[in-house]
PAZAPA-4460 file (N, C-alpha, C; in steps of 0.05 Angstrom, whole numbers, plus 32768, in hexadecimal, padded with zeros to 4 digits):
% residues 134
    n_x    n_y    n_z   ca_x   ca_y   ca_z    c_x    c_y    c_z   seq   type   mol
   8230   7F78   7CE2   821E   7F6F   7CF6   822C   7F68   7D10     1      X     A
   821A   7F70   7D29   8228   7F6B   7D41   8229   7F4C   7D43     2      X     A
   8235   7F43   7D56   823B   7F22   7D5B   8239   7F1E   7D78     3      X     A
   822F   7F08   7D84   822D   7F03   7D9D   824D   7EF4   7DA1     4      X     A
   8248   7EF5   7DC4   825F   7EF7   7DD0   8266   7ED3   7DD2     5      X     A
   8276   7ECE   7DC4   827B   7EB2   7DBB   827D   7E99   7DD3     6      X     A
   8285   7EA8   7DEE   8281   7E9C   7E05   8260   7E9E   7E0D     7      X     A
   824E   7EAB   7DFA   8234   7EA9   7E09   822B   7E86   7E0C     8      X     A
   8219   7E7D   7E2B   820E   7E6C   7E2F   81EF   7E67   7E2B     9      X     A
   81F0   7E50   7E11   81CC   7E51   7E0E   81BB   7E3B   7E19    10      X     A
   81A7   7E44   7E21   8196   7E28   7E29   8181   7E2D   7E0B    11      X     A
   8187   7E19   7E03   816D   7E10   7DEE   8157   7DFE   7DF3    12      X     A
   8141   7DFE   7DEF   812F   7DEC   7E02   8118   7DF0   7DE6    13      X     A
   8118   7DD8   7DE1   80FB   7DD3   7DCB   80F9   7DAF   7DC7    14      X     A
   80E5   7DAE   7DC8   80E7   7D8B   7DCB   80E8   7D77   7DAA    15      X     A
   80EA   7D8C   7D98   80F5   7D81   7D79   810E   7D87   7D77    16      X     A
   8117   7D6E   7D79   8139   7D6A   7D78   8144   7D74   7D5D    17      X     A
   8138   7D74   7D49   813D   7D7B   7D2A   8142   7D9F   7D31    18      X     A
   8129   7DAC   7D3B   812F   7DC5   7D40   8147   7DD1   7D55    19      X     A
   814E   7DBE   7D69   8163   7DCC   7D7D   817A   7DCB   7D5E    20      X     A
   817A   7DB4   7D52   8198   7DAF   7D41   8192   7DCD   7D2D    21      X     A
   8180   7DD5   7D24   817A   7DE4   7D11   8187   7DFF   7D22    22      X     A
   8179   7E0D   7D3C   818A   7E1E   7D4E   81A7   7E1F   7D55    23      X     A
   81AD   7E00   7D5C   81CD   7DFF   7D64   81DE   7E0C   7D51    24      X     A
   81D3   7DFF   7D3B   81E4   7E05   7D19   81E6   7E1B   7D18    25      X     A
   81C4   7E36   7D17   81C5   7E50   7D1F   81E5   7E59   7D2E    26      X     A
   81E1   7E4D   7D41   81EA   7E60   7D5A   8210   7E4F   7D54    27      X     A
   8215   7E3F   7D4F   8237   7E34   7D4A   8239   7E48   7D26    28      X     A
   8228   7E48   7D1C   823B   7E54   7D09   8237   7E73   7D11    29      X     A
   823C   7E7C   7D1B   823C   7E9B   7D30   824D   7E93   7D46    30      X     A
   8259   7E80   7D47   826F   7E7E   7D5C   8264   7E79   7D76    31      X     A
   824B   7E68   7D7E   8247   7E6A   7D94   8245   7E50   7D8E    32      X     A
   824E   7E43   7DAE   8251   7E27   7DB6   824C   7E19   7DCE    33      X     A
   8243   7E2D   7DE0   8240   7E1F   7DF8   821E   7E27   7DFD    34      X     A
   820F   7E11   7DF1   81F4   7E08   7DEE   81EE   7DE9   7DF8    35      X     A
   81DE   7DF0   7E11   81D5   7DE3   7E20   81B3   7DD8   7E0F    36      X     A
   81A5   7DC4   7E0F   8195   7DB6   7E0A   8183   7DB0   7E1E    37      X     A
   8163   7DBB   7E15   815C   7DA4   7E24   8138   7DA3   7E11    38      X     A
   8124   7D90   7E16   810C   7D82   7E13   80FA   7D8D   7E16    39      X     A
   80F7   7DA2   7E32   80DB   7DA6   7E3B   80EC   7DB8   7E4E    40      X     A
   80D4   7DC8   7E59   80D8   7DDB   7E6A   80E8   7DC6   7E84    41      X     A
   80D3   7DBF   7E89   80E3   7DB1   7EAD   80FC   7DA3   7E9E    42      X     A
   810C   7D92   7E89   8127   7D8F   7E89   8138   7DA9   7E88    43      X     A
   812A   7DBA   7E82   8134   7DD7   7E7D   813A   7DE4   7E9A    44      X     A
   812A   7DE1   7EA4   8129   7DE8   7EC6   8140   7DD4   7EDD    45      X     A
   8145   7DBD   7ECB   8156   7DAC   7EE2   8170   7DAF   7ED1    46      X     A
   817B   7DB4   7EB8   8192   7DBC   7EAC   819B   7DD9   7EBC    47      X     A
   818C   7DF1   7EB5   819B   7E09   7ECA   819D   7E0F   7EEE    48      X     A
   818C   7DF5   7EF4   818C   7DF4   7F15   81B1   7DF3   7F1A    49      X     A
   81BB   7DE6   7F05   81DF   7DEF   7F0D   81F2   7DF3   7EF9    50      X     A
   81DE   7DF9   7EE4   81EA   7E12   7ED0   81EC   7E2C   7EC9    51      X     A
   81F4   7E3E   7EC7   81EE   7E5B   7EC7   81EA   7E5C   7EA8    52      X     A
   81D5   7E6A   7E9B   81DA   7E72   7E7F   81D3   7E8E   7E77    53      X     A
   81DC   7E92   7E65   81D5   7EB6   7E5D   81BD   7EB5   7E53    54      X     A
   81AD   7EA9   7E44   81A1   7EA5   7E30   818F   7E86   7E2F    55      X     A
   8176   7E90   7E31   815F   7E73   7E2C   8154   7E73   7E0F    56      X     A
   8152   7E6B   7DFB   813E   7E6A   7DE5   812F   7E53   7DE7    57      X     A
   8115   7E59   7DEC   8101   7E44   7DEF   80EC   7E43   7DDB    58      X     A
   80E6   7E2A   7DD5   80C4   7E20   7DC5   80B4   7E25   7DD8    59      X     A
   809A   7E2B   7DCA   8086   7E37   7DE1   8074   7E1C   7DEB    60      X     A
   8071   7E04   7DCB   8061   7DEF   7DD1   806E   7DD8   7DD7    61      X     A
   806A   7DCD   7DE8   8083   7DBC   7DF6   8075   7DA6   7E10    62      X     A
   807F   7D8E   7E0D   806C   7D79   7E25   8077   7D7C   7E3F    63      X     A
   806D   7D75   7E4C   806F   7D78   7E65   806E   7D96   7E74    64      X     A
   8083   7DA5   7E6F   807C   7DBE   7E71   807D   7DD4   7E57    65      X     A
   8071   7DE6   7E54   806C   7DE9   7E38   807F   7E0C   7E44    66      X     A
   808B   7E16   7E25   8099   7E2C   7E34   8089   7E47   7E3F    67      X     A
   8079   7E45   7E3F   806B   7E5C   7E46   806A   7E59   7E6E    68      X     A
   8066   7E3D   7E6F   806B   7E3A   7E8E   808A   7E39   7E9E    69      X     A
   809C   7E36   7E82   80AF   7E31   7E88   80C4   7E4F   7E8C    70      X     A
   80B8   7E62   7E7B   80B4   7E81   7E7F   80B5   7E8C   7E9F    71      X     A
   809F   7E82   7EA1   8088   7E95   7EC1   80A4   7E83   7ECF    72      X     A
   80AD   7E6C   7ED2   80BA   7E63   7EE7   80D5   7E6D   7EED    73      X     A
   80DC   7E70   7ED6   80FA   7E86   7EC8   80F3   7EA4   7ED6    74      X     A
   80DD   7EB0   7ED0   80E6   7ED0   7EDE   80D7   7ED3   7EFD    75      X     A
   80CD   7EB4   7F04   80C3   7EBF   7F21   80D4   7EAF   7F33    76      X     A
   80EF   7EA5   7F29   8106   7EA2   7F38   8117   7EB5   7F41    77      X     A
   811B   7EBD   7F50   8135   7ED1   7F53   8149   7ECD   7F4D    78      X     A
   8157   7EB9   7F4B   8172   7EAD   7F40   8175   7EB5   7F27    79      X     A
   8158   7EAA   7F0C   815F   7EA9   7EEB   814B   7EC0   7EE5    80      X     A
   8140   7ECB   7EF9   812E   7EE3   7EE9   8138   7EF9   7ED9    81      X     A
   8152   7F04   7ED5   8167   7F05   7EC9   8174   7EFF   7EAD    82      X     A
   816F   7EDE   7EAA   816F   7ED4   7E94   8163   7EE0   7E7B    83      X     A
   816D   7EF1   7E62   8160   7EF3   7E51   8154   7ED8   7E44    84      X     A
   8144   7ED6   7E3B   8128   7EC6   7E32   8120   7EC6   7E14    85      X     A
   8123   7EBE   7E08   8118   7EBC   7DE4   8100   7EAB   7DE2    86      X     A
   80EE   7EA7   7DD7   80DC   7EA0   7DD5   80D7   7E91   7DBB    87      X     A
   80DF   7E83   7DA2   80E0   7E74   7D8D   80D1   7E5E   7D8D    88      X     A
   80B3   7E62   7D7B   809F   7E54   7D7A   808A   7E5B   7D5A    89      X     A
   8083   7E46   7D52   806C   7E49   7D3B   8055   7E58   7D44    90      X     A
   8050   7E5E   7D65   803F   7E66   7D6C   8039   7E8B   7D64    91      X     A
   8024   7E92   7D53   8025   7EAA   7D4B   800D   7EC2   7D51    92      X     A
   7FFB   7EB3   7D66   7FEA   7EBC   7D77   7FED   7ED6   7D7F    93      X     A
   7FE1   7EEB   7D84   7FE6   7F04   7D8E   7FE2   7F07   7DAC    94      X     A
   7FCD   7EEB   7DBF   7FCC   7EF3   7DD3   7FE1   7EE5   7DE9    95      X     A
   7FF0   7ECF   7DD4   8003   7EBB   7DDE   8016   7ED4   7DE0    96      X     A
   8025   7EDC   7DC7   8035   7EED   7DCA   8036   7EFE   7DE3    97      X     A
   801A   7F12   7DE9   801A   7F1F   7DFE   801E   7F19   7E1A    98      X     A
   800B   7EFE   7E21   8019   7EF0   7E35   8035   7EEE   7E3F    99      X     A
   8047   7EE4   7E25   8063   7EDA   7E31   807B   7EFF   7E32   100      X     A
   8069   7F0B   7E28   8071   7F27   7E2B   806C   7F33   7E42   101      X     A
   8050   7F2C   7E4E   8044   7F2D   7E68   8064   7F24   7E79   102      X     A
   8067   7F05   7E6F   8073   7EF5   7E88   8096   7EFD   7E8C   103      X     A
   8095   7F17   7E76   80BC   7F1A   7E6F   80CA   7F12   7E5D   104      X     A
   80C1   7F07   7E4C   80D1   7EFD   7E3F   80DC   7F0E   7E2A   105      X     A
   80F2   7F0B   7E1F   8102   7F29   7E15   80FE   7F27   7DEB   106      X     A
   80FB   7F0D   7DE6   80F2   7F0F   7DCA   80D9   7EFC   7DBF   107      X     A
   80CF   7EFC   7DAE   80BD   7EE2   7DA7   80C3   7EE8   7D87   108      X     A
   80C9   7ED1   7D83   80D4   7ECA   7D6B   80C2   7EAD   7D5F   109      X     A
   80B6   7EB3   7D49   80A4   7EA9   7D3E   80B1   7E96   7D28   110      X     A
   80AF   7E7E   7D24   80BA   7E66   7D13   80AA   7E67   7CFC   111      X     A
   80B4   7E5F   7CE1   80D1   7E5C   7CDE   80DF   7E7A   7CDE   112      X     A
   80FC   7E79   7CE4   8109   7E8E   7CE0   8123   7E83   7CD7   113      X     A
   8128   7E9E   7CCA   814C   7E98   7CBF   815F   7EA5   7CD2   114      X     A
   817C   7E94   7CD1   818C   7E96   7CDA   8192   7EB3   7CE9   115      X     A
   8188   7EC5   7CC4   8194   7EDA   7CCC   8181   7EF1   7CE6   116      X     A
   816C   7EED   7CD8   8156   7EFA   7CF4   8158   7EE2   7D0B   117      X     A
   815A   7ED7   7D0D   815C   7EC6   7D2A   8178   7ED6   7D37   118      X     A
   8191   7EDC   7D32   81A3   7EDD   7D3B   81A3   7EFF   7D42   119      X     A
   8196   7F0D   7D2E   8197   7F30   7D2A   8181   7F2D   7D45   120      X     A
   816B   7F19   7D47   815F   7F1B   7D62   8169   7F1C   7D79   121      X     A
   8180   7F03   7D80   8190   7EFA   7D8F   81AA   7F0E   7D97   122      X     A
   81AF   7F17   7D82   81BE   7F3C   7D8F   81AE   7F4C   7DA0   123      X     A
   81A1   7F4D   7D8A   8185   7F67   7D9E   817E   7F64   7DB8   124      X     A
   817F   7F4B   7DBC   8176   7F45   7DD6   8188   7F36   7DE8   125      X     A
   81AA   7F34   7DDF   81BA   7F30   7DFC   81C7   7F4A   7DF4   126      X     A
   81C6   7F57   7DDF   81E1   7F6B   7DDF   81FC   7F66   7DD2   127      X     A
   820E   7F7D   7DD2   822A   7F77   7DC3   8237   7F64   7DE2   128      X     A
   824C   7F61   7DD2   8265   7F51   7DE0   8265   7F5A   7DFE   129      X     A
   8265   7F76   7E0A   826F   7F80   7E1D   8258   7F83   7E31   130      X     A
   823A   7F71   7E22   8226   7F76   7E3C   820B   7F87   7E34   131      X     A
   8219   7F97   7E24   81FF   7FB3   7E20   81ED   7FAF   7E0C   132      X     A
   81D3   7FBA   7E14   81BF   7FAE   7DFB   81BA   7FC1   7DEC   133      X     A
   81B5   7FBE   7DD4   81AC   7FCF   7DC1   819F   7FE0   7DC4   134      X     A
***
């Protein structure tokens, strides 16, 4: 199996602290370590105002800003529109789905999931080591 690029930077953003630990775990035993945190979309929005990251995985249901708004604000920036985008939520709706597919977003990944499809996702959608996507 391919492996992500061990220098990749993640923003994780879901406001159940039990679940970011359940992701981190994901993503450190795959060698990745530089995972950024955050609550809600808007802490998510004031963490990359002077962070650059490769990679967002967001909960869709979330207070204050929920990720679906936190989406639309991600690709109608010019700066992070760029940002590949994951989508990781219990939410299994067909028209939610379409929406955040509407809004760009590059996977939607439906909870619970295992390690191993979360991460075979997480290839798919930054690519091998050198940049290129599948």
């Amino acid at each position: 199996m391919k492996k992500l690029n061990p220098g990749l930077k993640i923003l994780l953003v879901d406001d159940s602290l039990s679940m970011r630990r359940i992701v981190v775990k994901f993503l450190a035993n795959n060698g990745i370590t530089h995972v950024l945190e955050a609550g809600d979309g808007a802490e998510a929005l004031e963490a990359i105002a002077s962070t650059r990251v490769d990679l967002i995985v967001s909960d869709l249901n979330m207070p204050i800003m929920d990720g679906m708004a936190f989406l639309e604000r991600i690709k109608a920036n010019p700066h992070t529109r760029d940002i590949r985008f994951v989508m990781l939520t219990v939410e299994a709706i067909q028209k939610t789905m379409n929406k955040a597919l509407s809004l760009g977003v590059d996977s939607y990944i439906v909870k619970p999931v295992t390690e191993k499809i979360f991460m075979e996702e997480l290839i798919r959608v930054v690519g091998d080591p050198s940049g290129e996507r599948e």
